[in-house]
C-alpha positions as CSV (number, residue, x, y, z in Angstrom):
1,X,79.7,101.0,111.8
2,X,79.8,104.4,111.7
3,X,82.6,106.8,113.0
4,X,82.2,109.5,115.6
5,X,80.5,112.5,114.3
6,X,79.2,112.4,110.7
7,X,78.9,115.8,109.9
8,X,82.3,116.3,110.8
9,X,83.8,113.4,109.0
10,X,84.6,111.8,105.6
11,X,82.7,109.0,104.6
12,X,83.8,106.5,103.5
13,X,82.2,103.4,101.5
14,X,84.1,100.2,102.3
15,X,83.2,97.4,99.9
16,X,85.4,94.6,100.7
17,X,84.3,90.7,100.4
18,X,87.1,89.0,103.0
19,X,85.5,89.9,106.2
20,X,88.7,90.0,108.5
21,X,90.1,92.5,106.0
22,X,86.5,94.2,105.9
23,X,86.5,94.4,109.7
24,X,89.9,95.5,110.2
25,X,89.8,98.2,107.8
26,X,86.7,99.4,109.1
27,X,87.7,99.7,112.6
28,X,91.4,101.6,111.6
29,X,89.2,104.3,109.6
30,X,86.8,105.1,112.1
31,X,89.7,105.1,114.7
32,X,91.0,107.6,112.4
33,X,87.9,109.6,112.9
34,X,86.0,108.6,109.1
35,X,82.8,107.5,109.2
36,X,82.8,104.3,107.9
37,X,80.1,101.9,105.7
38,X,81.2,98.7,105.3
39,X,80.1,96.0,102.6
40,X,80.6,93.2,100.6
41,X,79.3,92.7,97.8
42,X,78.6,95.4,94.9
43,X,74.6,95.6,95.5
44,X,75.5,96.4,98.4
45,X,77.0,99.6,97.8
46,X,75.0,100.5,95.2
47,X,72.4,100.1,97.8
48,X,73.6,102.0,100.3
49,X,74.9,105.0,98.5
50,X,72.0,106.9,97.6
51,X,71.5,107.6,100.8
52,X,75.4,107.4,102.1
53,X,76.7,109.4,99.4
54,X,80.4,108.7,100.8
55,X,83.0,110.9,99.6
56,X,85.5,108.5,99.3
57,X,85.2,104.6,98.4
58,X,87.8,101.8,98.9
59,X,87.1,99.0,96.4
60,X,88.3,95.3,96.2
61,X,88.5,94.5,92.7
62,X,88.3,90.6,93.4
63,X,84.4,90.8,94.5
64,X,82.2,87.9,93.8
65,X,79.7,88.4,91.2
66,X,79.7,91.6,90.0
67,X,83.9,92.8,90.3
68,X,85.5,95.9,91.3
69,X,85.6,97.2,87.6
70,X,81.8,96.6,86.9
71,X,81.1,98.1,90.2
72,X,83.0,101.3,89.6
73,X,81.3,102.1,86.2
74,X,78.2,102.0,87.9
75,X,78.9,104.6,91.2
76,X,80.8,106.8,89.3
77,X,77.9,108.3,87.9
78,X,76.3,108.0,91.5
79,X,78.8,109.6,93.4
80,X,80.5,112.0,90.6
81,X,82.3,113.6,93.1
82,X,83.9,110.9,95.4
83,X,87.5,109.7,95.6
84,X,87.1,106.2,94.3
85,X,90.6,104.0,94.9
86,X,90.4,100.3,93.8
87,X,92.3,98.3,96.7
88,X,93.8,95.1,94.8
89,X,96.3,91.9,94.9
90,X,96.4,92.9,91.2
91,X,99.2,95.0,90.3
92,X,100.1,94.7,86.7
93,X,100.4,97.7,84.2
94,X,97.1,96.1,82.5
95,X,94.9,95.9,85.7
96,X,96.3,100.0,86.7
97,X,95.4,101.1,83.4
98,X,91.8,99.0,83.7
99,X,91.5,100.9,87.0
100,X,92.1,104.2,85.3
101,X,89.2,103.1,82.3
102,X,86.5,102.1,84.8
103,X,86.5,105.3,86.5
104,X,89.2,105.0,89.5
105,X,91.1,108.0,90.6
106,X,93.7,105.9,92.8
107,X,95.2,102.1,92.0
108,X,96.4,100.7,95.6
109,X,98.4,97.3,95.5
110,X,97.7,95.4,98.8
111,X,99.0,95.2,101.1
112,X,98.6,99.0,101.2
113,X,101.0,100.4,104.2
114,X,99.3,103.1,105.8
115,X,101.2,105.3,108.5
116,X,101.5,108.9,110.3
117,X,103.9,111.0,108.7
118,X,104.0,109.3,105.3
119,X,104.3,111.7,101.7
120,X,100.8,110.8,100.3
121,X,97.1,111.5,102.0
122,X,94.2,109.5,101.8
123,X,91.7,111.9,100.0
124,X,91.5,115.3,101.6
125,X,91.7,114.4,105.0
126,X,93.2,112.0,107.3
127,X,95.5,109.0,107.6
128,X,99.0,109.2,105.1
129,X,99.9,106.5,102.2
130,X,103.3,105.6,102.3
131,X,104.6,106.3,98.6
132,X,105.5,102.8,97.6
133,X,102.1,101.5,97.7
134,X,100.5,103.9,95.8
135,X,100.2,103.8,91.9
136,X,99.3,106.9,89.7
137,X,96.4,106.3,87.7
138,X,94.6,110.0,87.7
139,X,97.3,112.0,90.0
140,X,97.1,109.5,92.5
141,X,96.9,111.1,96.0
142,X,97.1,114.4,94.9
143,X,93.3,115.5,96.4
């Protein structure tokens, strides 16, 4: 699913294993003018990123197989660059700090509530992140 004009916009890596969530997510980014890739399942992404090379990803920690953390350790070196935010049911000091050791720049606790006008952007460009569902783990939302 890509978004209107990918030249023009972000792109954004989607890996997300609950495919109503997948979907949804999908469908609000590219309304939001992103150009989205959805997935779900880590080889996957690590498939499609070579040639993707998204500049931000949104990660579900709670993958089958190979889990968010795992995942993260190996794009990171892929995509060096990219804005990667782990998007999680897990929301303990432990699991923000694991975020912050596997290579995440942004920790957000679902469900994430994403509206115009909020205090926080979504990497450089784009929708806003309402500051209560946003936890700092490397200046979180400051891009």
């Amino acid at each position: 699913m890509a978004g209107t004009s990918e030249d023009v916009a972000t792109r954004i890596l989607l890996v997300e294993d609950h495919q109503d969530t997948r979907e949804m997510l999908a469908r609000l980014l590219v309304m939001w003018g992103y150009s989205v890739m959805p997935c779900s399942t880590g080889a996957e992404a690590l498939a499609i990123v070579p040639a993707f090379q998204p500049k931000i990803i949104l990660l579900d920690l709670g993958l089958p197989g190979m889990d968010g953390y795992d995942l993260a350790k190996h794009l990171r070196p892929l995509v060096d660059r990219a804005i990667l935010i782990a998007l999680t049911g897990y929301g303990q000091q432990a699991d923000v700090e694991r975020c912050r050791q596997a290579g995440f720049d942004v920790h957000l606790l679902k469900p994430v509530s994403l509206a115009a006008g909020s205090q926080r952007r979504l990497g450089r460009q784009g929708p806003w992140i309402s500051q209560g569902a946003c936890s700092s783990v490397s200046g979180c939302c400051s891009h």
